[in-house]
Backbone bond lengths (Angstrom), bond angles and torsions (degrees), N, CA, C in turn:
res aa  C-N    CA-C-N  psi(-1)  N-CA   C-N-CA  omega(-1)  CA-C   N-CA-C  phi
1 X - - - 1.450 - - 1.528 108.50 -
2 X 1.251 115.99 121.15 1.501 113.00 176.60 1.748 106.48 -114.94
3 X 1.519 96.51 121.47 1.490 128.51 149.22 1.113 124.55 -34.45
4 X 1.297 131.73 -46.60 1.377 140.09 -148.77 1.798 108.70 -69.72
5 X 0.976 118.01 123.51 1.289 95.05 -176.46 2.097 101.70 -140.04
6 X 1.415 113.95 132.46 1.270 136.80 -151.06 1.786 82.94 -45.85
7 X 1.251 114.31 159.99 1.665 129.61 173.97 1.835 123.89 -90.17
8 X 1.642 75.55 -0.92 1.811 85.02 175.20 1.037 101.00 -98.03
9 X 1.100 138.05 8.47 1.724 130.10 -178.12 1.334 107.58 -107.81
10 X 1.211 114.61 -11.37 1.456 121.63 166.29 1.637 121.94 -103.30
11 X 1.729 114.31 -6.00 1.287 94.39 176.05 1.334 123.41 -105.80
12 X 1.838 115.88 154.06 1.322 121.35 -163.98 1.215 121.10 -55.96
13 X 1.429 115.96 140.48 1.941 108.04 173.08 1.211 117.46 -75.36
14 X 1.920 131.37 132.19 1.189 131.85 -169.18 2.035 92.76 -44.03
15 X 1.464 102.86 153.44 1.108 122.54 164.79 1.807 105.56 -76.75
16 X 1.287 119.28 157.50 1.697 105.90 174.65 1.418 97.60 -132.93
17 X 1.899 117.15 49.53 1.280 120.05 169.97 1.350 89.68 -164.22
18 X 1.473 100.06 147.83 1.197 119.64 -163.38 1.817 129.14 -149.62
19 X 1.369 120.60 84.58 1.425 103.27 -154.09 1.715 125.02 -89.85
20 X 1.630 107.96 136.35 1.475 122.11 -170.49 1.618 105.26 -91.85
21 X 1.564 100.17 112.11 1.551 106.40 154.39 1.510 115.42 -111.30
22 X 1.661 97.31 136.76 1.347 124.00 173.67 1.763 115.47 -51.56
23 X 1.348 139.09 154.67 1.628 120.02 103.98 1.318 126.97 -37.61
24 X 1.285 114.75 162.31 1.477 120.93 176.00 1.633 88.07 -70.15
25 X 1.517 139.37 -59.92 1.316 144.57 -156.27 1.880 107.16 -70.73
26 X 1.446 106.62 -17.71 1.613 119.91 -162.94 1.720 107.88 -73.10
27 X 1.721 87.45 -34.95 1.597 113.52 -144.18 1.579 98.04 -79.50
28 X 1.607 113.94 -52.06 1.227 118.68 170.81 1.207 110.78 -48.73
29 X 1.243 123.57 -55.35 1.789 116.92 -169.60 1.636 116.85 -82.15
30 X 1.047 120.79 -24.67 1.642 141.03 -174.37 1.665 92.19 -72.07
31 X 1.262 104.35 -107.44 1.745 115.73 164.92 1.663 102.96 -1.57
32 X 1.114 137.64 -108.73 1.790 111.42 -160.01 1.351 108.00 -54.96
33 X 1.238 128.48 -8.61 1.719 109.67 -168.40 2.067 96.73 -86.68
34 X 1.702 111.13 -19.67 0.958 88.75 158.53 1.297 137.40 -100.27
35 X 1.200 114.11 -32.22 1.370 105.95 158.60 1.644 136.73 -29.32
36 X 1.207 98.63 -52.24 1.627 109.57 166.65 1.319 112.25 -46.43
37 X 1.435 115.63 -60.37 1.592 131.37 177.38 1.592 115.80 -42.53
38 X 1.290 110.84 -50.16 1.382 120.29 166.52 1.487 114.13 -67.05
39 X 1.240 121.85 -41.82 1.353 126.82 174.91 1.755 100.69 -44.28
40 X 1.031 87.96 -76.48 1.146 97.82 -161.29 1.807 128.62 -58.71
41 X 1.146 108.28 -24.47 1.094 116.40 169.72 1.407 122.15 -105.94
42 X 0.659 115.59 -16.67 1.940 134.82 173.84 1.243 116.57 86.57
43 X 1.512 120.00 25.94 1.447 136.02 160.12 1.744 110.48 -52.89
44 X 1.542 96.93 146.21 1.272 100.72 169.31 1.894 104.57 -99.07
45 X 0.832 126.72 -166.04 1.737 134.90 -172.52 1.713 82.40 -75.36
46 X 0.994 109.37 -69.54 1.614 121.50 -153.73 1.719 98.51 -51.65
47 X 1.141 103.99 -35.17 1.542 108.80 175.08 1.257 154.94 -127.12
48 X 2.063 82.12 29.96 1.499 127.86 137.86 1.116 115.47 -62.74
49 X 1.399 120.09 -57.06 1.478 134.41 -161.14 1.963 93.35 -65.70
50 X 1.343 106.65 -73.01 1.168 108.06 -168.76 1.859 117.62 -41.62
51 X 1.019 113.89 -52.02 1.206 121.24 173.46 1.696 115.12 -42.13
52 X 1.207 118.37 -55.65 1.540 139.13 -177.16 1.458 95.87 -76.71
53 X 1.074 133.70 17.38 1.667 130.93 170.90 1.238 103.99 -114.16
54 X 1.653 94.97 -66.89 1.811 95.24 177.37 2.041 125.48 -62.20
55 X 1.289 101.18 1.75 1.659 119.99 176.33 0.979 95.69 -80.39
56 X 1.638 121.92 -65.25 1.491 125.05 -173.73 1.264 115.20 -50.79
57 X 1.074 129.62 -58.45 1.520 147.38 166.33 1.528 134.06 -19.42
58 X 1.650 87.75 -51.94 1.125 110.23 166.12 1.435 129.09 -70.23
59 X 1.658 102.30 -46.84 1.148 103.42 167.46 1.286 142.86 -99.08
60 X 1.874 91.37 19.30 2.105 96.87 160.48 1.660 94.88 -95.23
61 X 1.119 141.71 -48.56 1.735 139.12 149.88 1.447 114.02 -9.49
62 X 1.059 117.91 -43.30 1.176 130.27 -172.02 1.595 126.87 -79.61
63 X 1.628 96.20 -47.00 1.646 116.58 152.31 1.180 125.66 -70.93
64 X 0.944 119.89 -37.03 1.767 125.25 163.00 2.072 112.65 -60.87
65 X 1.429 90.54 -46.79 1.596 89.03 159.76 1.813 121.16 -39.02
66 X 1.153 87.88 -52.93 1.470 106.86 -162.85 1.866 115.01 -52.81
67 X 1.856 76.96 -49.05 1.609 100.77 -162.88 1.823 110.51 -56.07
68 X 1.216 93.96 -17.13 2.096 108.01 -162.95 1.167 103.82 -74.99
């Protein structure tokens, strides 16, 4: 009888929520720059965030491109 059992059957599924706390100093300046951002483009938060990840992403990929 074998025990052994694969390690993917035990690992957790990413969560698809995730919660953001401010600084007291973060919150004032963060808070309208997103709002505006969303305003203005018709982003929701969730896809503020996402957008500004895959930017970053891209453009450390991009520098590392460079660097070779």
């Amino acid at each position: 009888m074998n025990f052994e059992t694969p390690l993917k059957n035990f690992e957790k599924p990413l969560k698809q929520q995730r919660h953001v706390t401010y600084k007291r100093r973060e919150a004032r300046i963060l808070r309208p720059i997103e709002d505006t951002l969303m305003e203005e483009l018709g982003y929701t938060y969730s896809d503020l965030v996402n957008k500004g990840i895959r930017n970053l992403w891209s453009q450390r990929q991009n520098e590392k491109a460079l660097a070779l």
